[in-house]
SENU-276063 format. One record per residue (C-alpha): residue number from 1; residue in three letters; x, y, z. Coordinates in steps of 0.2 Angstrom, whole numbers, padded with zeros to 4 digits. Layout:
REM residues N
(node NUM, 'ala', (X, Y, Z))
...
***
This chain:
REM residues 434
(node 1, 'unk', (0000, 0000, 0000))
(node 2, 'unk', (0007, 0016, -0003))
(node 3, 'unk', (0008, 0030, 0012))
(node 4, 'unk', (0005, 0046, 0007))
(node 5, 'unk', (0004, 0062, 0017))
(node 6, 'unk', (-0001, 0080, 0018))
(node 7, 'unk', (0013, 0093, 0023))
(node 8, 'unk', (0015, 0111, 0026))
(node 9, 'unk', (0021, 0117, 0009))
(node 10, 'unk', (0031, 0132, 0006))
(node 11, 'unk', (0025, 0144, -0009))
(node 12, 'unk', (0032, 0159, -0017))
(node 13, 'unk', (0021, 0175, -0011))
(node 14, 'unk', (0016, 0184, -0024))
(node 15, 'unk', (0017, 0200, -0015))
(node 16, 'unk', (0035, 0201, -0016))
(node 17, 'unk', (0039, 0192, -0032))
(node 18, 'unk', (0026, 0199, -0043))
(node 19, 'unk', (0023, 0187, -0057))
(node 20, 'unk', (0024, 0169, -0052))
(node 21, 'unk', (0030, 0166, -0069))
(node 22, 'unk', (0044, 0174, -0065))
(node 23, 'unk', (0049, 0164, -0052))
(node 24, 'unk', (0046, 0147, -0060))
(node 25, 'unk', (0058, 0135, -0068))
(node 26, 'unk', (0059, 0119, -0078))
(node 27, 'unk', (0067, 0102, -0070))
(node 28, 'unk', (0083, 0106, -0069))
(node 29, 'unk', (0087, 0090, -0078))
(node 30, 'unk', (0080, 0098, -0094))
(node 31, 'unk', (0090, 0117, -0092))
(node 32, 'unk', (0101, 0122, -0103))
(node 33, 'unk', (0116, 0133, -0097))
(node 34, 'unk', (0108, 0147, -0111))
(node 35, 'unk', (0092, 0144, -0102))
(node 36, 'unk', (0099, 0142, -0086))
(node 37, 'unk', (0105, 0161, -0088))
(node 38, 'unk', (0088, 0166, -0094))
(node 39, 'unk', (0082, 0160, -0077))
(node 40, 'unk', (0093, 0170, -0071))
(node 41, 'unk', (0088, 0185, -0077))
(node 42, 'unk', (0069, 0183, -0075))
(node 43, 'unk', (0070, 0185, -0055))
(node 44, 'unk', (0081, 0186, -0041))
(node 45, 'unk', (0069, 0174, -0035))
(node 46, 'unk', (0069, 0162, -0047))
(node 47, 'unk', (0070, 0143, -0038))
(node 48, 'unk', (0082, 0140, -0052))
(node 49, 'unk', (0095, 0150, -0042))
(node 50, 'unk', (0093, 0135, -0027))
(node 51, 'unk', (0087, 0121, -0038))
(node 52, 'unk', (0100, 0122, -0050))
(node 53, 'unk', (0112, 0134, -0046))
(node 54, 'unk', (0127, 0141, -0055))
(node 55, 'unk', (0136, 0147, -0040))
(node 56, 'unk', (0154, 0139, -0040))
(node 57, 'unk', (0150, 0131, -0023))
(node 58, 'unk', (0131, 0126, -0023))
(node 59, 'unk', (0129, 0115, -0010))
(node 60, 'unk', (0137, 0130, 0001))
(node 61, 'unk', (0127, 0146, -0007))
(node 62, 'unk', (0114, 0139, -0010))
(node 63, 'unk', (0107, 0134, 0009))
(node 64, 'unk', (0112, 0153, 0015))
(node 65, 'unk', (0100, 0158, 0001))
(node 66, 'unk', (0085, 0147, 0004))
(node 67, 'unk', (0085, 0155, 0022))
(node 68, 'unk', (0084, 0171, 0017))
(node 69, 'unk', (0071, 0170, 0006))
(node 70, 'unk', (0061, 0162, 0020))
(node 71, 'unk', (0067, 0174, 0034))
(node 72, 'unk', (0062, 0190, 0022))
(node 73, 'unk', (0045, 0181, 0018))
(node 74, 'unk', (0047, 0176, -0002))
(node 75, 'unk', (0042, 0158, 0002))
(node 76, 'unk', (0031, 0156, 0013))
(node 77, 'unk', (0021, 0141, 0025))
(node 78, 'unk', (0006, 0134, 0022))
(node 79, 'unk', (-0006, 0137, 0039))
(node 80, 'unk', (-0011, 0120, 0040))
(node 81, 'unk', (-0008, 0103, 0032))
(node 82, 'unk', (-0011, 0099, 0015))
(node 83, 'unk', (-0013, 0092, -0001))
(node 84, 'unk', (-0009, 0102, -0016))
(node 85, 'unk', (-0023, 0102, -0031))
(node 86, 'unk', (-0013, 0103, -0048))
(node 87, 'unk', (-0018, 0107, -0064))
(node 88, 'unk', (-0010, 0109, -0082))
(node 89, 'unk', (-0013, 0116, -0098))
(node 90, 'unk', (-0006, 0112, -0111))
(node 91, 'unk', (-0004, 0108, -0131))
(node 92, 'unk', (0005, 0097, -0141))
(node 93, 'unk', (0011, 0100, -0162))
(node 94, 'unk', (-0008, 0095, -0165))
(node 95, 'unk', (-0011, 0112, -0157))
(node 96, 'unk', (-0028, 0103, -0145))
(node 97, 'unk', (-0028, 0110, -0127))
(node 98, 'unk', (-0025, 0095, -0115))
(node 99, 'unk', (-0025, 0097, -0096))
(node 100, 'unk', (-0017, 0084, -0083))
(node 101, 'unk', (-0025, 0083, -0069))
(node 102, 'unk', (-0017, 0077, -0050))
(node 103, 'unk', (-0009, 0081, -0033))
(node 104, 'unk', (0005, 0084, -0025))
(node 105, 'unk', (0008, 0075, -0008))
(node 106, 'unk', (0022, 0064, 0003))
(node 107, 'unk', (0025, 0048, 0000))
(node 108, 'unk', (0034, 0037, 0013))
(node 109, 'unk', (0048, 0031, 0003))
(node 110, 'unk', (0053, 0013, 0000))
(node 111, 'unk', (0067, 0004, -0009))
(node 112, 'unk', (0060, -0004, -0024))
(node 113, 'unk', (0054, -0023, -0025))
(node 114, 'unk', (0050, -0018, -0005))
(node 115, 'unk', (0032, -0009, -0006))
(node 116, 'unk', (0019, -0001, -0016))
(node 117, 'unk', (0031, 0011, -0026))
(node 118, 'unk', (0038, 0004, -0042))
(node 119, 'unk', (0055, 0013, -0053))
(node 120, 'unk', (0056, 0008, -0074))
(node 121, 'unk', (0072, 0017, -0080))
(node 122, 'unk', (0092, 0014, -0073))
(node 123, 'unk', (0098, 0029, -0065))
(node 124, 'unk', (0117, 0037, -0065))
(node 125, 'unk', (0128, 0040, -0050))
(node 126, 'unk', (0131, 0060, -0053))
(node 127, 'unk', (0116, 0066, -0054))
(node 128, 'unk', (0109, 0053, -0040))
(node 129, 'unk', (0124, 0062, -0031))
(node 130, 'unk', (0121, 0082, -0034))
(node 131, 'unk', (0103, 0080, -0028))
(node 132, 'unk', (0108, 0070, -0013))
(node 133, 'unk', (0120, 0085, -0008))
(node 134, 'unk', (0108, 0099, -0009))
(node 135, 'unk', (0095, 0086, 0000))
(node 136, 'unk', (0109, 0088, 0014))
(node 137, 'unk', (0114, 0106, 0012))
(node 138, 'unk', (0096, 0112, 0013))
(node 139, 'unk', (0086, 0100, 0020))
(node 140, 'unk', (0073, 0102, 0007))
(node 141, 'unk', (0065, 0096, -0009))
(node 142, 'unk', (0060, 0107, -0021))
(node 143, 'unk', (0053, 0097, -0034))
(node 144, 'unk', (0043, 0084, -0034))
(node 145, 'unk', (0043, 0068, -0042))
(node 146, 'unk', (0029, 0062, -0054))
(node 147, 'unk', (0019, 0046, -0051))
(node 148, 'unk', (0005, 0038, -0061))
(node 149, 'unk', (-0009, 0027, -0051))
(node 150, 'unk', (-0021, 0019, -0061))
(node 151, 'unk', (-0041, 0022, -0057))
(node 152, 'unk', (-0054, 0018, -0071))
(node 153, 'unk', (-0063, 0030, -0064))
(node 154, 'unk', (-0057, 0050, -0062))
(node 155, 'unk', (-0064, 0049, -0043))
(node 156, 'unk', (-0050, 0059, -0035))
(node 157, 'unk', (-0045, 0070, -0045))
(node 158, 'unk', (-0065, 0074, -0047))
(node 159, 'unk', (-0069, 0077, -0028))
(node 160, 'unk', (-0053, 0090, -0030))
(node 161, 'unk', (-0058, 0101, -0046))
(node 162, 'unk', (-0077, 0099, -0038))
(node 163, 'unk', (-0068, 0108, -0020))
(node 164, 'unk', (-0056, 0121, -0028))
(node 165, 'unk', (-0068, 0126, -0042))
(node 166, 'unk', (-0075, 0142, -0033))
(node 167, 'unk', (-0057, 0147, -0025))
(node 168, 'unk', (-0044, 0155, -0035))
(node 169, 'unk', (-0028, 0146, -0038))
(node 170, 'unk', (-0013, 0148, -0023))
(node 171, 'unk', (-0002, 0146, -0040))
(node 172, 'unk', (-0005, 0152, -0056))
(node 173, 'unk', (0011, 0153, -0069))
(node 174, 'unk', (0015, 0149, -0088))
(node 175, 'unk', (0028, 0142, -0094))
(node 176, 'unk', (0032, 0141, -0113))
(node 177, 'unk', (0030, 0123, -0118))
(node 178, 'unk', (0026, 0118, -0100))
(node 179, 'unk', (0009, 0125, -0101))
(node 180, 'unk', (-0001, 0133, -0086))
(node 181, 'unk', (-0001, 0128, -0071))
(node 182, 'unk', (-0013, 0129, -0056))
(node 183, 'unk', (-0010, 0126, -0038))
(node 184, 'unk', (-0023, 0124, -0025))
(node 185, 'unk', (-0019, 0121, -0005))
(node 186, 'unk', (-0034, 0108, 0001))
(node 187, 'unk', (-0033, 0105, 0020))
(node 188, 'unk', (-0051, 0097, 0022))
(node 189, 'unk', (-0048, 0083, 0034))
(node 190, 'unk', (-0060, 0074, 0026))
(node 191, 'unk', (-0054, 0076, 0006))
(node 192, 'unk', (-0037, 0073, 0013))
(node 193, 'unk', (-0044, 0055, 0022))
(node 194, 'unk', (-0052, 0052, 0005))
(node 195, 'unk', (-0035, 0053, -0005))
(node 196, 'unk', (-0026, 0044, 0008))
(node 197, 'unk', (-0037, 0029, 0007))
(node 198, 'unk', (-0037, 0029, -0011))
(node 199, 'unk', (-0019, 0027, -0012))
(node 200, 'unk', (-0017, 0014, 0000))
(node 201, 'unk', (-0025, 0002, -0012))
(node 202, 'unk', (-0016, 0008, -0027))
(node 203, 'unk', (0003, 0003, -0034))
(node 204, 'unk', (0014, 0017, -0036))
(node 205, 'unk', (0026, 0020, -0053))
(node 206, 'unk', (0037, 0032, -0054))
(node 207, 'unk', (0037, 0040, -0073))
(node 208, 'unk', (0048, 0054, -0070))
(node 209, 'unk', (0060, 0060, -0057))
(node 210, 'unk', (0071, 0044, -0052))
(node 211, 'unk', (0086, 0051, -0048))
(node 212, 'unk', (0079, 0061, -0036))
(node 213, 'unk', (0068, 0049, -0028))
(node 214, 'unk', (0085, 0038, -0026))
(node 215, 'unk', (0092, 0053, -0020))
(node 216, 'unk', (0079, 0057, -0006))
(node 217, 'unk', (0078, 0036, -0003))
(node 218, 'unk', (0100, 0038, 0002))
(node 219, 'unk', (0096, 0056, 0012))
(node 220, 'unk', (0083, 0047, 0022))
(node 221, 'unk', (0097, 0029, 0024))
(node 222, 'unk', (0108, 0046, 0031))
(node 223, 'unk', (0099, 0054, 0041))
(node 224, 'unk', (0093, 0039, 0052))
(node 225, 'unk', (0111, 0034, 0053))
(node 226, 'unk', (0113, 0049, 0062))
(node 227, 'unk', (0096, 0045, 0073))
(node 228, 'unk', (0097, 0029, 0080))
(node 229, 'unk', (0079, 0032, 0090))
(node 230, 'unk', (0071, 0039, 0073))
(node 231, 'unk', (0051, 0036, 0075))
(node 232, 'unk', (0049, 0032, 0054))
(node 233, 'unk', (0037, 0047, 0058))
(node 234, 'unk', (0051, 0061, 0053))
(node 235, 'unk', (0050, 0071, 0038))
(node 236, 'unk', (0067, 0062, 0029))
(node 237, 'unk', (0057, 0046, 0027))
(node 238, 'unk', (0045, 0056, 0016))
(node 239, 'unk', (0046, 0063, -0002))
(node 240, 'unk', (0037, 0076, -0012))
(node 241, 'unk', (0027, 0068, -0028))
(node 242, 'unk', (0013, 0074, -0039))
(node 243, 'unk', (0001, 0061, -0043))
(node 244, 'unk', (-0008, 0058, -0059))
(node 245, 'unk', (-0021, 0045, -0063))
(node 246, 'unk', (-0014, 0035, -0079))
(node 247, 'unk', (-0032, 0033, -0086))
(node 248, 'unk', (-0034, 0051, -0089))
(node 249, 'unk', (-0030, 0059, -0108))
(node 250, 'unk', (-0021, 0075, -0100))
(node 251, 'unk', (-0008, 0059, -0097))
(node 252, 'unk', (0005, 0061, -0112))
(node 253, 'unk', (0020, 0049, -0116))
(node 254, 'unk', (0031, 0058, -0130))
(node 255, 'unk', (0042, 0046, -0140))
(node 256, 'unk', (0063, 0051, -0140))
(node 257, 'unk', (0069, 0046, -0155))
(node 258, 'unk', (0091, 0045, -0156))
(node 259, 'unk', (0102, 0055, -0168))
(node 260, 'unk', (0116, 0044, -0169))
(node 261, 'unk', (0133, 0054, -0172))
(node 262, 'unk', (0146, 0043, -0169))
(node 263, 'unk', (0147, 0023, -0174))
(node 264, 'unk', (0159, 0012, -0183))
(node 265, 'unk', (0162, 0011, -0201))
(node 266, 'unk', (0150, -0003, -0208))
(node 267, 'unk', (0150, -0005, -0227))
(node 268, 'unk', (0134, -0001, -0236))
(node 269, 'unk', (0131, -0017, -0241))
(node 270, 'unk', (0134, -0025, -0224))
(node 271, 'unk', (0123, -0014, -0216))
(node 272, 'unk', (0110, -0018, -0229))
(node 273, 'unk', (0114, -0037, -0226))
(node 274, 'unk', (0111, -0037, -0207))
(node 275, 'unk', (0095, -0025, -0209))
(node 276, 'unk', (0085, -0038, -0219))
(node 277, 'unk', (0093, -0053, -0210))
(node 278, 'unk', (0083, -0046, -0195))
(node 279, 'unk', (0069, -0034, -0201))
(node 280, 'unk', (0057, -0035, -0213))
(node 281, 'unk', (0063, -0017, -0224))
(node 282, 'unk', (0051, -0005, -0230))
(node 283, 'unk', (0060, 0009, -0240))
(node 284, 'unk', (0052, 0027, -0243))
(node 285, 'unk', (0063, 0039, -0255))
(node 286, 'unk', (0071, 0055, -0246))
(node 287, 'unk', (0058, 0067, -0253))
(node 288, 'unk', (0043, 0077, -0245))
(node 289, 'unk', (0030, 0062, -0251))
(node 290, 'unk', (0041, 0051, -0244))
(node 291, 'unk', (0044, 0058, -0230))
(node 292, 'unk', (0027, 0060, -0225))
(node 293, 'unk', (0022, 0041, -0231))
(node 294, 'unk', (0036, 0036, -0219))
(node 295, 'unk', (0030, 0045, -0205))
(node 296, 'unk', (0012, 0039, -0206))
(node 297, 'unk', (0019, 0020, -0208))
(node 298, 'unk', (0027, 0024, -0190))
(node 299, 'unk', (0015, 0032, -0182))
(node 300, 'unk', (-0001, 0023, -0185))
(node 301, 'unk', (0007, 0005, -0187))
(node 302, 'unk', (-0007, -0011, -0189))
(node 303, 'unk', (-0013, -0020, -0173))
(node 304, 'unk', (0001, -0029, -0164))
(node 305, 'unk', (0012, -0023, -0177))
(node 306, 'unk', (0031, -0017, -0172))
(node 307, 'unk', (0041, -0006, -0184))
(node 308, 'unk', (0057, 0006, -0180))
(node 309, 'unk', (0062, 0020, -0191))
(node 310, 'unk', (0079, 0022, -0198))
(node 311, 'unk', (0086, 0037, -0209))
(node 312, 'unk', (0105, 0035, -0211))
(node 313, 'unk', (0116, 0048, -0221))
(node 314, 'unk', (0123, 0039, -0234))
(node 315, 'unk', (0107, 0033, -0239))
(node 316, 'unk', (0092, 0038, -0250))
(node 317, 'unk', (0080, 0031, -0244))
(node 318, 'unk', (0068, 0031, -0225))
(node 319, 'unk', (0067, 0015, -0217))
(node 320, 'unk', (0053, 0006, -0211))
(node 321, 'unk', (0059, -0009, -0201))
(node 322, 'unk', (0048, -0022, -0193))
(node 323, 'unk', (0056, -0036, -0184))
(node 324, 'unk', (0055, -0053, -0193))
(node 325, 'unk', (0053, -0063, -0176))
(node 326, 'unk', (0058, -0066, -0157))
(node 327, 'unk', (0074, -0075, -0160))
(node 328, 'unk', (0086, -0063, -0161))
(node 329, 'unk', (0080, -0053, -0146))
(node 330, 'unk', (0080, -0071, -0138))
(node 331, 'unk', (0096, -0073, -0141))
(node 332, 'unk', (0104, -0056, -0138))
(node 333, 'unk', (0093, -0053, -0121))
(node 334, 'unk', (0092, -0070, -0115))
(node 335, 'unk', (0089, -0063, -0096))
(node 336, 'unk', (0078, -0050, -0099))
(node 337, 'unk', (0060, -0056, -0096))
(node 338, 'unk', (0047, -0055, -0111))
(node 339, 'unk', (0039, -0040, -0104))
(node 340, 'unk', (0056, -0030, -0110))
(node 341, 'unk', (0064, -0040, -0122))
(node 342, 'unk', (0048, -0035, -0134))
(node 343, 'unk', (0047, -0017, -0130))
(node 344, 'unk', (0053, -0005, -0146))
(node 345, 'unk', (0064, 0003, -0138))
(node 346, 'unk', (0073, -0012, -0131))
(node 347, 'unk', (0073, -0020, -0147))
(node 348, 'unk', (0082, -0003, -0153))
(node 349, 'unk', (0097, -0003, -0141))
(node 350, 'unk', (0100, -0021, -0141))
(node 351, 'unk', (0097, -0027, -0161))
(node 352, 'unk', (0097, -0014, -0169))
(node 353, 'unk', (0110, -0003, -0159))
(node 354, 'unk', (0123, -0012, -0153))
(node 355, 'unk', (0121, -0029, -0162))
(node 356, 'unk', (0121, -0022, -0181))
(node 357, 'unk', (0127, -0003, -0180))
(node 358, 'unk', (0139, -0007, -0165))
(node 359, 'unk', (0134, 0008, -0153))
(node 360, 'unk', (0132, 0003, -0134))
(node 361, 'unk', (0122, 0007, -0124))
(node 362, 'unk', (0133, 0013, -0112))
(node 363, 'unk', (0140, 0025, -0125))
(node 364, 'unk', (0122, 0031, -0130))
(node 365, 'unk', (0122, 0036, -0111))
(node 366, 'unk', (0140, 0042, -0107))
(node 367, 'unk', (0145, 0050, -0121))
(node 368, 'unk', (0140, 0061, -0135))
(node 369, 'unk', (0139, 0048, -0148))
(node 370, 'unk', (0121, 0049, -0149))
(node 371, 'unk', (0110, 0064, -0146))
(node 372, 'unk', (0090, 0064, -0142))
(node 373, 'unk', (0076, 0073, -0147))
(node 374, 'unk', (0057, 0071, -0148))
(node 375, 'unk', (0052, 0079, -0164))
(node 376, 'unk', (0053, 0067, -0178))
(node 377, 'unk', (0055, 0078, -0192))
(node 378, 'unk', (0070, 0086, -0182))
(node 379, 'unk', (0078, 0070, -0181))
(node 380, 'unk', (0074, 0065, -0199))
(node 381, 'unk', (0082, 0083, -0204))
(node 382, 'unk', (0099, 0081, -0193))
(node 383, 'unk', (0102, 0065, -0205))
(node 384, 'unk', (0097, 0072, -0221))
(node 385, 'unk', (0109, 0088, -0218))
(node 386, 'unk', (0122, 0075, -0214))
(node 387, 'unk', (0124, 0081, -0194))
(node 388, 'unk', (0123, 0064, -0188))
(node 389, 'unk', (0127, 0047, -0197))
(node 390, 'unk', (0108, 0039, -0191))
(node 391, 'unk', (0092, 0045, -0186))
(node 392, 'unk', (0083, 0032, -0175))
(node 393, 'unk', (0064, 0034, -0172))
(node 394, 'unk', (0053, 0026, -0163))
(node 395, 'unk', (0035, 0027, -0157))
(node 396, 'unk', (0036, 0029, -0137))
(node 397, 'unk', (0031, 0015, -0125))
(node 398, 'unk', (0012, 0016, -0116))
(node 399, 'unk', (0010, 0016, -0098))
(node 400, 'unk', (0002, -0002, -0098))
(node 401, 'unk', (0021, -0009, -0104))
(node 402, 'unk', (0030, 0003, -0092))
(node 403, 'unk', (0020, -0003, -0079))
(node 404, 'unk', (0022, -0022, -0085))
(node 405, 'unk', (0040, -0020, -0083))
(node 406, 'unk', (0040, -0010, -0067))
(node 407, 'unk', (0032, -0023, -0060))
(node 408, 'unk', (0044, -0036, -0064))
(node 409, 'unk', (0058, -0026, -0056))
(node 410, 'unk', (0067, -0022, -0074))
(node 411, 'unk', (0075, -0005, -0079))
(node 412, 'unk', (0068, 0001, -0097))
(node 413, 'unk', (0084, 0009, -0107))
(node 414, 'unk', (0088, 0029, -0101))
(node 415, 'unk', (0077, 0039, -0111))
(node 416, 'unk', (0063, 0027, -0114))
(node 417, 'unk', (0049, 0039, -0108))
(node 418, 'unk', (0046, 0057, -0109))
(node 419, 'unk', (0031, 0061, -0099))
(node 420, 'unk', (0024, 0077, -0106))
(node 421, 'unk', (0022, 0092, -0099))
(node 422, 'unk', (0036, 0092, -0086))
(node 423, 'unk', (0032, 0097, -0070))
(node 424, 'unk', (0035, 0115, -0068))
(node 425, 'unk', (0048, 0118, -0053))
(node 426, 'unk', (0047, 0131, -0040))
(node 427, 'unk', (0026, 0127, -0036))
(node 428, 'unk', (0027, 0120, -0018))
(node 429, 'unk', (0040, 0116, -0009))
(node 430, 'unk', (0044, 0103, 0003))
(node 431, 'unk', (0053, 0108, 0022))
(node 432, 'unk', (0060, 0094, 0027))
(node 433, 'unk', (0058, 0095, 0047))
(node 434, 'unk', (0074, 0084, 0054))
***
């Protein structure tokens, strides 16, 4: 069951920073050092300037900073407990208004495998690391983390509009391609009970946010070591997320296709060779027509069908490949379970990656050999100006078959879902009481 909790929040008081889009930010995971300048320049209040500082020294700066603005009344607490009603608008290319709908609570945090709360993608030491510092430093959490549950029915997030509909938003800021997003404190007892016995039936599955979920899982493993009579009542054992009810269309999994920019030499007709020893090829020539045609095969592919999109450099034509059969990801994957040997982008990492174009995975991590993006036809037009050898697209992976490997206790590859829109940063922020 998961344990979820209301909390004191800290918000930005508009009287003193004008504009809450101002003050507002991105993930930090996701800001740019061009971006992060424009941050910068918005406000001297912007949470990017503790979130994701520049200072030489953040972990030492930063804590200082976060004092003041609490000492000089910039963020301020919430009067009572509460859950935190959270609402965003947004649009996708197709240019169609779409909201998501949830809350932002605590979570008691558990290791994975142990509880109700379930990871799906690997994670890396450094950032794991940074957040866990400025966990330390500050003894807060200024982002949350966003979860899915899964309800066939919208009954929580339904009782919450039906509360906040007469009051005006705590929170109200836009941001670009993030949307607009609305805040509302709850503190009824008995809409807070409501929630809380909802989720305590209800598996947990982290879609974005695992670095700093492992992050807040190590600062809690420290803090106890330093409180040997700890209770399991103290605010380190909790973490801030927002959650979202998978079922609802304001919930949006982008694909992220790869831009391949460095792999070995493989002769044309090798290449060719291995792609239709293991695919069945479709080709589409490099015009507009084509392009489009190719596109479409991608994205609206036949029930239960599979197909992957390659555009390389040296060739004239767009790729449709579908895989032939099992075997090879049998054989390549033997330890993987069937739930993520059959997923896309597995199948594009392990065959298609690393067994025909010789790119590991670890490089496609690491390094700058391959590059990401979300937008097909960017990807498609990086390979046809020749600035990267291979253009990989793919169609993103559905909630169901993250969930399906979640629950075998797998990691999906890194960048195999891009849950859209971000969270906006910098909306409520949690104090953690030591």
């Amino acid at each position: 069951m998961a344990k979820i909790f209301p909390f004191r929040g800290l918000t930005y008081d508009s009287g003193k920073v004008g504009d809450f889009s101002d003050v507002m930010a991105p993930p930090y995971d996701v800001i740019s050092p061009e971006h992060q300048a424009e941050l910068y320049e918005r406000s001297p209040h912007n949470v990017v300037r503790i979130d994701f500082s520049r200072d030489g020294d953040p972990y030492a700066t930063v804590p200082q900073r976060f004092r003041e603005w609490q000492d000089e009344g910039t963020l301020v607490p919430e009067d009572a407990p509460a859950i935190y009603y959270l609402s965003q608008e947004y649009r996708l290319r197709d240019g169609i208004t779409r909201e998501r709908r949830g809350f932002i609570a605590l979570a008691a945090i558990e290791d994975f495998g142990d509880g109700a709360i379930h990871g799906h993608e690997a994670t890396l030491a450094e950032p794991r690391e940074d957040r866990l510092k400025l966990m330390l430093a500050c003894d807060a959490q200024f982002s949350s983390i966003l979860a899915l549950y899964s309800d066939e029915k919208p009954t929580l997030t339904d009782a919450l509009r039906e509360h906040v509909r007469s009051k005006m938003p705590k929170v109200e800021a836009e941001l670009g391609e993030f949307g607009t997003s609305r805040l509302w404190a709850v503190t009824d007892s008995g809409l807070i009970a409501m929630v809380r016995e909802a989720l305590r039936e209800r598996e947990v599955f982290i879609a974005d946010g695992h670095h700093r979920y492992e992050a807040a899982g190590n600062y809690r493993r420290w803090r106890l070591a330093e409180r040997p009579g700890a209770t399991g009542d103290e605010g380190f054992n909790r973490v801030m997320m927002y959650f979202a009810n998978l079922n609802e269309e304001g919930v949006v999994i982008l694909p992220t296709h790869r831009l391949v920019r460095e792999m070995p030499p493989v002769p044309s007709a090798e290449l060719e060779e291995k792609l239709q020893r293991y695919f069945r090829v479709e080709a589409f020539p490099k015009d507009a027509g084509g392009r489009r045609r190719f596109l479409e095969t991608l994205e609206h592919p036949k029930d239960g069908e599979r197909v992957l999109g390659a555009a390389f450099r040296d060739d004239a034509r767009y790729l449709a490949l579908r895989p032939r059969d099992a075997a090879a990801m049998q054989q390549l994957a033997p330890d993987m379970s069937p739930e993520l040997r059959g997923l896309d982008v597995t199948t594009l990492h392990v065959l298609l990656m690393e067994h025909i174009l010789g790119v590991s995975t670890r490089d496609a991590v690491n390094t700058d050999a391959v590059a990401y993006t979300h937008d097909a036809e960017e990807a498609l037009a990086e390979a046809d100006a020749g600035r990267c050898q291979a253009a990989l697209i793919l169609n993103p992976p559905t909630a169901a078959e993250m969930i399906a490997v979640s629950l075998k206790g797998e990691k999906m590859p890194q960048k195999s879902t891009y849950f859209f829109p971000k969270l906006v940063t910098g909306l409520v922020i949690h104090k953690v009481e030591v």
